[in-house]
MMTF fields as JSON, N, C-alpha, C and O atoms, coordinates in Angstrom:
{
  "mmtfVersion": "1.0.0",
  "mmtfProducer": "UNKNOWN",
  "numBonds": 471,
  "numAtoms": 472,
  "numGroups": 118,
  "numChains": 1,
  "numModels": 1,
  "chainsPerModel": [1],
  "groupsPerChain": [118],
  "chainIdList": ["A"],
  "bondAtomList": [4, 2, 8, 6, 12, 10, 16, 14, 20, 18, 24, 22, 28, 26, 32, 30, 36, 34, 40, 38, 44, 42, 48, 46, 52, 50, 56, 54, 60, 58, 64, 62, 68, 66, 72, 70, 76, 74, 80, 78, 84, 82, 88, 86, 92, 90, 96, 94, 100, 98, 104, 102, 108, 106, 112, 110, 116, 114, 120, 118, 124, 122, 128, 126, 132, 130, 136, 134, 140, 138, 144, 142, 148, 146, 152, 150, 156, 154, 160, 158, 164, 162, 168, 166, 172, 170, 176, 174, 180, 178, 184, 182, 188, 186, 192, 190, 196, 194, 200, 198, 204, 202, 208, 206, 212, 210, 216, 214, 220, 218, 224, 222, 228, 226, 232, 230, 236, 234, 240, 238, 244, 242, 248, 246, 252, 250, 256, 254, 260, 258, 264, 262, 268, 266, 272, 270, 276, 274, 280, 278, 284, 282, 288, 286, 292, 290, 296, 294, 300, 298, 304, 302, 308, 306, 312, 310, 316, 314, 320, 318, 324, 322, 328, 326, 332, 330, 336, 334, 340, 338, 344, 342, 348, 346, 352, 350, 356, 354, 360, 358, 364, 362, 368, 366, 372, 370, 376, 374, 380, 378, 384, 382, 388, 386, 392, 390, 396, 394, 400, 398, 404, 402, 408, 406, 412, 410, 416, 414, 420, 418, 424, 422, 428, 426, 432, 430, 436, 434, 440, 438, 444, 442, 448, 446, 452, 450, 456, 454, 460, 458, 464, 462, 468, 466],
  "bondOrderList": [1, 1, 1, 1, 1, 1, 1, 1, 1, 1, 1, 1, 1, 1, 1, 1, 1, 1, 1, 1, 1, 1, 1, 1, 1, 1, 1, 1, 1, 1, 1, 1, 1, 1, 1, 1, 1, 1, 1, 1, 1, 1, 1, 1, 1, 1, 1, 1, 1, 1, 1, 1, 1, 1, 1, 1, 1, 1, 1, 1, 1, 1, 1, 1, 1, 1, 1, 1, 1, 1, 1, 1, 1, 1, 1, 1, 1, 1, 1, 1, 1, 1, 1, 1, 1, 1, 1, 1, 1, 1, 1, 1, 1, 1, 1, 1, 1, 1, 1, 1, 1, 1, 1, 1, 1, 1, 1, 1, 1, 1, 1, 1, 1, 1, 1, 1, 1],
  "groupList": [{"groupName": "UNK", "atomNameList": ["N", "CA", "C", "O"], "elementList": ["N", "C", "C", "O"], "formalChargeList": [0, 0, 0, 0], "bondAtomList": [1, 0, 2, 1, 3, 2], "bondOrderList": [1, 1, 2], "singleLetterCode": "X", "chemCompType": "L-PEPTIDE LINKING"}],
  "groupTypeList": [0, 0, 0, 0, 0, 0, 0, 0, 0, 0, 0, 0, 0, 0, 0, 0, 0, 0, 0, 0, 0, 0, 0, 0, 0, 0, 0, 0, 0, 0, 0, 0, 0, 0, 0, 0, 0, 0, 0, 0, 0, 0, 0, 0, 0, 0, 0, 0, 0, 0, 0, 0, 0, 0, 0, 0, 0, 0, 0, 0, 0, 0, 0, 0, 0, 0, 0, 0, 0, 0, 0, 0, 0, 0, 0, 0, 0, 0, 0, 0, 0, 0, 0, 0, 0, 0, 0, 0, 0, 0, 0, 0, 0, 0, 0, 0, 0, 0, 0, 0, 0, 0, 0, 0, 0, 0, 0, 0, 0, 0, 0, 0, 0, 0, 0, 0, 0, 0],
  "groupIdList": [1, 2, 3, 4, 5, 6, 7, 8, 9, 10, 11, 12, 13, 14, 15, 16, 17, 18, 19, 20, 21, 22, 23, 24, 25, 26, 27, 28, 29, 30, 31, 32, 33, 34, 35, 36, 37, 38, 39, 40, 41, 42, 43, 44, 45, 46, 47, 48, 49, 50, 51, 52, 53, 54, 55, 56, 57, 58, 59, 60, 61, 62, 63, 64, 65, 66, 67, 68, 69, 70, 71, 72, 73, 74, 75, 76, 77, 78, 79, 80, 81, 82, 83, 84, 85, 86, 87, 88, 89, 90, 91, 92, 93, 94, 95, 96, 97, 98, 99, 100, 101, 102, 103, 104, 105, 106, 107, 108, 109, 110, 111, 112, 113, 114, 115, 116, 117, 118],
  "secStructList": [7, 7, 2, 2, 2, 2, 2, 2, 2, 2, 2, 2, 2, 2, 6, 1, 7, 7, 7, 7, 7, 1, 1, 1, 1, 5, 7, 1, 1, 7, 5, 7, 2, 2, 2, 2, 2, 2, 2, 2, 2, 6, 7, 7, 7, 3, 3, 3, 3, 3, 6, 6, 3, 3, 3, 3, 3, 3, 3, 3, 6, 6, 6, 6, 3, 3, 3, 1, 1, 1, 7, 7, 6, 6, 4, 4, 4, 6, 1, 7, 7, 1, 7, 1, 1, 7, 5, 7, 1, 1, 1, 7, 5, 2, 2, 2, 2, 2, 2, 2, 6, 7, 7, 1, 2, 2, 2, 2, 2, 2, 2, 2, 2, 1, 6, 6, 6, 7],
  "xCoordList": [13.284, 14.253, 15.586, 15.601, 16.744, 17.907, 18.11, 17.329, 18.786, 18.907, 19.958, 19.659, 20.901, 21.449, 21.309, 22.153, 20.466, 19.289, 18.27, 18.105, 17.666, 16.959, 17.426, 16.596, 18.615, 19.54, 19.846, 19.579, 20.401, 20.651, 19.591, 19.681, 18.269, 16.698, 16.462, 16.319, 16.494, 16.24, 16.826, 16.208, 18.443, 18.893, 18.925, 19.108, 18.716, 17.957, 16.675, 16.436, 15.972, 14.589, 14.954, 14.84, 15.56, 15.714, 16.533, 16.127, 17.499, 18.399, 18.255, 19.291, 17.3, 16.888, 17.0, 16.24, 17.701, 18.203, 17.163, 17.213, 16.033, 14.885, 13.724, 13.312, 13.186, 11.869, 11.158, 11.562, 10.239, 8.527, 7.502, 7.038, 7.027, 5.795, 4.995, 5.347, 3.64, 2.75, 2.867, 3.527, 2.139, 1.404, 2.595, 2.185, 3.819, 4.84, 6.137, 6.408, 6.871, 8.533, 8.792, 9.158, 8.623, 9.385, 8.732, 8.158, 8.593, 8.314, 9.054, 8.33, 10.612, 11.068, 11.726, 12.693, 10.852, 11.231, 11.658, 12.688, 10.665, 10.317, 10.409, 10.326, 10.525, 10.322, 9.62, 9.736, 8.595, 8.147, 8.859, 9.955, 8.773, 9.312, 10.272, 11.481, 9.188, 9.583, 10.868, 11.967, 10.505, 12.0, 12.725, 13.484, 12.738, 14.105, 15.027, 16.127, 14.514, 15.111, 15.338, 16.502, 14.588, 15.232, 16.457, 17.568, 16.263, 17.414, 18.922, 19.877, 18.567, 19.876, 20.491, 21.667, 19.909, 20.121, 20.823, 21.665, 20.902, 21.978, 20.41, 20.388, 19.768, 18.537, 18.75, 19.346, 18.477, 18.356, 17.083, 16.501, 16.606, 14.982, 15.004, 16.003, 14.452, 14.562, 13.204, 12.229, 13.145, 12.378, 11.447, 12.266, 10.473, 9.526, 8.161, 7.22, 8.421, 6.983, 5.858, 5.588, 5.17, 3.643, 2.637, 2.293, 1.989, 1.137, 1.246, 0.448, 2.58, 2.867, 3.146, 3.238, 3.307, 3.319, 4.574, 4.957, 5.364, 7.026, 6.938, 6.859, 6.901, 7.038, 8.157, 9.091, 7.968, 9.81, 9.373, 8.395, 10.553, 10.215, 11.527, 12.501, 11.769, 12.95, 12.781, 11.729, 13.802, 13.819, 14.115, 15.141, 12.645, 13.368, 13.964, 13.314, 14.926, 16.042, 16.072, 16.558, 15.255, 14.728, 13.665, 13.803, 12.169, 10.97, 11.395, 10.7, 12.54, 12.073, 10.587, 9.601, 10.701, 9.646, 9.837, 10.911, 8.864, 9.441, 7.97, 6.821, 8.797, 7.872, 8.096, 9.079, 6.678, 6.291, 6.289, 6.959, 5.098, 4.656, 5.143, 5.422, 5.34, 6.173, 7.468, 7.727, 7.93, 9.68, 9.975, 8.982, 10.579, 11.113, 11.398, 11.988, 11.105, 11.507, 12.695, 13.084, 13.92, 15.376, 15.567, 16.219, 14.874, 14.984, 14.716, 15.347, 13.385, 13.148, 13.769, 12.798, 14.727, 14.911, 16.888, 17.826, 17.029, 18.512, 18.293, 18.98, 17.275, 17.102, 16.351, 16.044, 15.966, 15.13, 13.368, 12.664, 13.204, 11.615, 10.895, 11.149, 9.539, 8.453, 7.293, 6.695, 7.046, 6.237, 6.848, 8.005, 5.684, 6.563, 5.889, 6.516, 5.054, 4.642, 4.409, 3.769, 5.358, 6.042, 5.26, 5.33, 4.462, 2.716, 4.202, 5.276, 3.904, 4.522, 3.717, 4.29, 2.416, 1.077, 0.813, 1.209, -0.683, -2.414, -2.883, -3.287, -2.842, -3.277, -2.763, -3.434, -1.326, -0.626, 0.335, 0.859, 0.541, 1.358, 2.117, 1.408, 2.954, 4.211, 3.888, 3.849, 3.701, 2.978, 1.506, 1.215, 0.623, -0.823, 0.008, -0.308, 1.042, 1.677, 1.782, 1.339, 2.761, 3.208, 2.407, 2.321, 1.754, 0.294, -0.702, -1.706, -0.614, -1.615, -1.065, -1.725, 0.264, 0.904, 1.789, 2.364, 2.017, 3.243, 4.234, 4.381, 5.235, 6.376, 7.336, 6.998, 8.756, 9.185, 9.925, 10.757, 10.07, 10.647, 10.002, 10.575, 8.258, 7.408, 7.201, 6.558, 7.597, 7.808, 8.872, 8.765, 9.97, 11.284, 11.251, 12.035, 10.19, 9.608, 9.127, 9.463, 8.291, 7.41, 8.679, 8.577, 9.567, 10.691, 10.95, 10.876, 11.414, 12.422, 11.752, 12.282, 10.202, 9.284, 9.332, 9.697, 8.668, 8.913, 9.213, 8.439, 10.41, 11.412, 12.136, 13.049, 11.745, 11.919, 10.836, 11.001, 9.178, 8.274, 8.412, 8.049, 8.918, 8.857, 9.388, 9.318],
  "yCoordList": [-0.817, -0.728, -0.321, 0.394, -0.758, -0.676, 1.259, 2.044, 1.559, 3.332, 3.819, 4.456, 3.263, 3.295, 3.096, 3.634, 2.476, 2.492, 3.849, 4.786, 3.744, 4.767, 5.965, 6.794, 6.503, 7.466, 7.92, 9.025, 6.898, 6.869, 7.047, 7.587, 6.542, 6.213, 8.071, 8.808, 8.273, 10.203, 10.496, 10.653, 10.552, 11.497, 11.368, 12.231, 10.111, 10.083, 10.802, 11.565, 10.243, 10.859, 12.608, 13.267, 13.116, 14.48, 15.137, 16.198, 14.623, 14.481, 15.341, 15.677, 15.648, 15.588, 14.753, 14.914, 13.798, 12.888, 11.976, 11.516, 11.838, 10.742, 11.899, 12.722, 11.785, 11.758, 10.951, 9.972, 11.435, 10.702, 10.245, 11.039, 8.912, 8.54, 7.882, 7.869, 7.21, 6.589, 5.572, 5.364, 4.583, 3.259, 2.244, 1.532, 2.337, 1.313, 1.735, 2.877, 0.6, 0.978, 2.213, 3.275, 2.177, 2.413, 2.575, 1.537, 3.441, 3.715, 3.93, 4.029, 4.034, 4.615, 5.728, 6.078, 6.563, 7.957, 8.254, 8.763, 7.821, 8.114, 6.951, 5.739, 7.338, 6.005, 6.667, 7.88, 5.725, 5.594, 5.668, 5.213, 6.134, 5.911, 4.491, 4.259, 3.802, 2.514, 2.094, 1.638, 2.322, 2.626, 2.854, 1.995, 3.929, 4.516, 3.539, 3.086, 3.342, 2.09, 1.402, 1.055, 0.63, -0.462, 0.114, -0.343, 1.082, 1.744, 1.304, 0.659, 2.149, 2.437, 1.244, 1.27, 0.138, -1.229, -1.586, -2.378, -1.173, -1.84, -2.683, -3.0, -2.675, -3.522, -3.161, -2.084, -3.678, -3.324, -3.453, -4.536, -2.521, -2.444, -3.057, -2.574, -3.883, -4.452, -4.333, -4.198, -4.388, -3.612, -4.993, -5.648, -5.242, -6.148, -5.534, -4.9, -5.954, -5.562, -6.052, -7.246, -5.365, -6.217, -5.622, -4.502, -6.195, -5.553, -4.048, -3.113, -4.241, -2.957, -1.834, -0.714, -2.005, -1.462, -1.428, -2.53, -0.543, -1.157, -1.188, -0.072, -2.474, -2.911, -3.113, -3.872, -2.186, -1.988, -2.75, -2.554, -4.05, -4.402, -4.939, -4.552, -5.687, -5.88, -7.78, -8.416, -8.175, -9.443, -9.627, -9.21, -10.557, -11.077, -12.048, -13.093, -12.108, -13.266, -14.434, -15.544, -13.801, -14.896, -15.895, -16.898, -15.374, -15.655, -16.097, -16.953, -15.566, -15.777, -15.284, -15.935, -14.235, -13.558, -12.046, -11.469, -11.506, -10.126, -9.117, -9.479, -7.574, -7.23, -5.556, -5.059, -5.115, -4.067, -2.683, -1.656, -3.347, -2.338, -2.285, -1.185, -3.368, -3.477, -4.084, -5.263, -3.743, -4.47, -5.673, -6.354, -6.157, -7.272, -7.748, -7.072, -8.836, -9.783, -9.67, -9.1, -9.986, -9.572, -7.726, -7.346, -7.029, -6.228, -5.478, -4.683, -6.229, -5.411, -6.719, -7.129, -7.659, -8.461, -7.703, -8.338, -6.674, -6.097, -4.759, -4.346, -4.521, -2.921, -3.108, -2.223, -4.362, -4.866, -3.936, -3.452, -4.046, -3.947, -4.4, -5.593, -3.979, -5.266, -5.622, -6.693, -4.902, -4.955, -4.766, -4.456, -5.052, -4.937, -3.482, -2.667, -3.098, -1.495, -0.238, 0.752, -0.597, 0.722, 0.693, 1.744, -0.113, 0.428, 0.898, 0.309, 1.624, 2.797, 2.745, 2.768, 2.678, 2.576, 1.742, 1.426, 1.218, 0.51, 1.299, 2.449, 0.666, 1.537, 2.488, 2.712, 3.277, 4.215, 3.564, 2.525, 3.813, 2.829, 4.323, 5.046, 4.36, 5.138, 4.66, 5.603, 3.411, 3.957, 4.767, 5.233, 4.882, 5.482, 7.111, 7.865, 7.5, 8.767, 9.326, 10.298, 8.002, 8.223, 8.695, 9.845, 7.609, 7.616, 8.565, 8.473, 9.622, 10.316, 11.9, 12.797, 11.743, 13.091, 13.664, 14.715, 12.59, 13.524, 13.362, 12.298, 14.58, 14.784, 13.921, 13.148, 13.914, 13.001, 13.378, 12.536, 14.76, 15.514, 15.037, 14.644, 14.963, 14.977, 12.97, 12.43, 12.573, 10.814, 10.976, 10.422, 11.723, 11.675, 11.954, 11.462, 12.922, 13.391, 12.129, 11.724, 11.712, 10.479, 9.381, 9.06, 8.948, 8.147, 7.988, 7.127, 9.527, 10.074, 10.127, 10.202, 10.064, 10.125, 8.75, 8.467, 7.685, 6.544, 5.416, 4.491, 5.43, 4.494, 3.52, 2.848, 3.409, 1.916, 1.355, 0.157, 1.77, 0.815, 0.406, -0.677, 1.267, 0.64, -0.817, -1.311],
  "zCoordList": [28.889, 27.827, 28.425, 29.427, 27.838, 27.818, 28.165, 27.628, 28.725, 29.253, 27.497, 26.487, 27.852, 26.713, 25.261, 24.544, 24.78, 23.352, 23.721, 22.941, 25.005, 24.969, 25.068, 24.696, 25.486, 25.008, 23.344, 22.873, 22.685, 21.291, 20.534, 19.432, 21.12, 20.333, 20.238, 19.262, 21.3, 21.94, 20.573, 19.52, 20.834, 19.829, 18.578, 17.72, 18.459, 16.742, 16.217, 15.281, 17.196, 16.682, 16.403, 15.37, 18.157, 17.806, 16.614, 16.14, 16.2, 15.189, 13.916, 13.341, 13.527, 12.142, 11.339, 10.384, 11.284, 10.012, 9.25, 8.11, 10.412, 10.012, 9.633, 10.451, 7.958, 7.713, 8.712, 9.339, 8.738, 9.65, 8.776, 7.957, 8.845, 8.116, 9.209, 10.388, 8.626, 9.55, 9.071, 8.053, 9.822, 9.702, 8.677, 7.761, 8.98, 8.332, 9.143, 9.514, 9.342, 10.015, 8.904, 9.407, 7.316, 6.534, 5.377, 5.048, 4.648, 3.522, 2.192, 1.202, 1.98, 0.986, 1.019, 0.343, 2.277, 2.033, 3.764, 4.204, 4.384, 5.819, 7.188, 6.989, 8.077, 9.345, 10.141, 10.317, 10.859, 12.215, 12.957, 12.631, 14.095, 15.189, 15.532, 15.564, 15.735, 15.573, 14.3, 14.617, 13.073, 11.975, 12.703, 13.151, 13.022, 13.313, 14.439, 14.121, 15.542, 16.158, 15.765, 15.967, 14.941, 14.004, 13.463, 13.729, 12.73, 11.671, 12.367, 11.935, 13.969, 15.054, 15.253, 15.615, 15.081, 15.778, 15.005, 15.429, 13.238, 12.606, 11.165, 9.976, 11.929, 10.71, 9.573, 9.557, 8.326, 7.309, 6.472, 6.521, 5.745, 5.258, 3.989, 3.457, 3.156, 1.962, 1.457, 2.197, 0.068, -0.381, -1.585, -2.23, -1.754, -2.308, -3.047, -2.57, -4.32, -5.479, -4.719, -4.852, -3.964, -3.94, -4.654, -4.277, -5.762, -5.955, -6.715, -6.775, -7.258, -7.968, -7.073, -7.574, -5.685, -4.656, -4.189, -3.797, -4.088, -3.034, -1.911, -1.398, -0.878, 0.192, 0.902, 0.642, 2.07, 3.12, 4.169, 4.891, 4.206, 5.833, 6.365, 5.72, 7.321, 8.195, 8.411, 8.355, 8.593, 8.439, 10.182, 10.718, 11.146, 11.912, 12.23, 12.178, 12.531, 12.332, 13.093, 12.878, 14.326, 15.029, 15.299, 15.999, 14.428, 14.248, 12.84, 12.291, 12.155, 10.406, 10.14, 9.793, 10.349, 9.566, 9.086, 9.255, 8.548, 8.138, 9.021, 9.275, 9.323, 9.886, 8.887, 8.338, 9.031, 8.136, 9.492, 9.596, 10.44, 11.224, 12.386, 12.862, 13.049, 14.111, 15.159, 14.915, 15.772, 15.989, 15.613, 15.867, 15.266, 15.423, 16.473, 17.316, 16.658, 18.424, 18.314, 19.334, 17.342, 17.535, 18.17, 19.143, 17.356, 17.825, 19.383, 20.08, 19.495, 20.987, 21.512, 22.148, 21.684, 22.852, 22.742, 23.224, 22.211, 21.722, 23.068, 24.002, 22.634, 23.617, 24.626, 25.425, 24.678, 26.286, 26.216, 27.103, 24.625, 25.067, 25.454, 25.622, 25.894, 26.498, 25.4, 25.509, 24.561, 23.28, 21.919, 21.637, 21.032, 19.683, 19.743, 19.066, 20.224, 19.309, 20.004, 19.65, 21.55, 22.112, 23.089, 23.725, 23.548, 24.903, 26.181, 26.306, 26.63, 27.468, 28.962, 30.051, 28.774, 29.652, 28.714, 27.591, 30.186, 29.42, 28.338, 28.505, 27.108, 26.253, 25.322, 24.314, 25.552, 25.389, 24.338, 24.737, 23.559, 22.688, 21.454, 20.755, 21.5, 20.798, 18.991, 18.201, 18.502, 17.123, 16.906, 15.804, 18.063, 18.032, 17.902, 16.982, 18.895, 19.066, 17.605, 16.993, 17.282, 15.934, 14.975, 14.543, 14.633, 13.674, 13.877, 13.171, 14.848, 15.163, 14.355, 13.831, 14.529, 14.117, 14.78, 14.497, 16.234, 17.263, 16.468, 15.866, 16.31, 15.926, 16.429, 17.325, 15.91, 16.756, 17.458, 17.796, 18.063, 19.399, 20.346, 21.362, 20.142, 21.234, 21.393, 22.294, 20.788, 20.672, 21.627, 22.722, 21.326, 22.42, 23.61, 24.421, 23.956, 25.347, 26.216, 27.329, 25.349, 25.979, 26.565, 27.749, 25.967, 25.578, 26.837, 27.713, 26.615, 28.403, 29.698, 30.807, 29.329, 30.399, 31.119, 32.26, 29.717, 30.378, 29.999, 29.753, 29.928, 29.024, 29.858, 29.378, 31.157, 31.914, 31.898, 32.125, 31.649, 30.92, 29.582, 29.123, 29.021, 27.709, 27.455, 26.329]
}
């Protein structure tokens, strides 16, 4: 990843400004990890009835498709990711972090650890 996204990515997360949720970029209220990058990049979250349900997702602009849970190919080809859902290591993947309950100080740790794999 880009040093400079991963700089900005850091101080967002650390920030306070972002609620934390699981298992969606975006909820309404909260972002993933993953959200929040999106957020930084300029994305915008739009919002869809499913099911009596309100559904947040991000339009990629380049696939034409919409994504709920993970980056957008516009997005990670902006900050030079290598995945849509953060794998860091074999296995190691930054929404499992997420989704598990790491805060997102300790998401930022990881970041800074190893954020030329990402």
């Amino acid at each position: 990843m880009k040093a400079e996204w991963k700089d900005k990515w850091v101080a967002a997360l650390r920030s306070g400004e972002y609620k934390q949720t699981r298992e969606q970029l975006y909820d309404g209220k909260g972002y993933c990890c993953l959200g929040v990058l999106c957020k930084i990049t300029g994305k915008k979250f739009f919002r869809d009835d499913y099911n009596h349900y309100y559904h947040y997702y991000v339009k990629d602009t380049q696939n034409g498709i919409r994504e709920d849970i993970v980056l957008p190919t516009d997005v990670m080809n902006e900050v030079d990711m290598r995945t849509k859902n953060g794998a860091y290591r074999p296995g190691l993947l930054l929404v499992n972090l997420n989704d598990s309950g790491k805060t997102f100080s300790e998401i930022a740790d990881v970041i800074e650890e190893h954020w030329e794999a990402l």
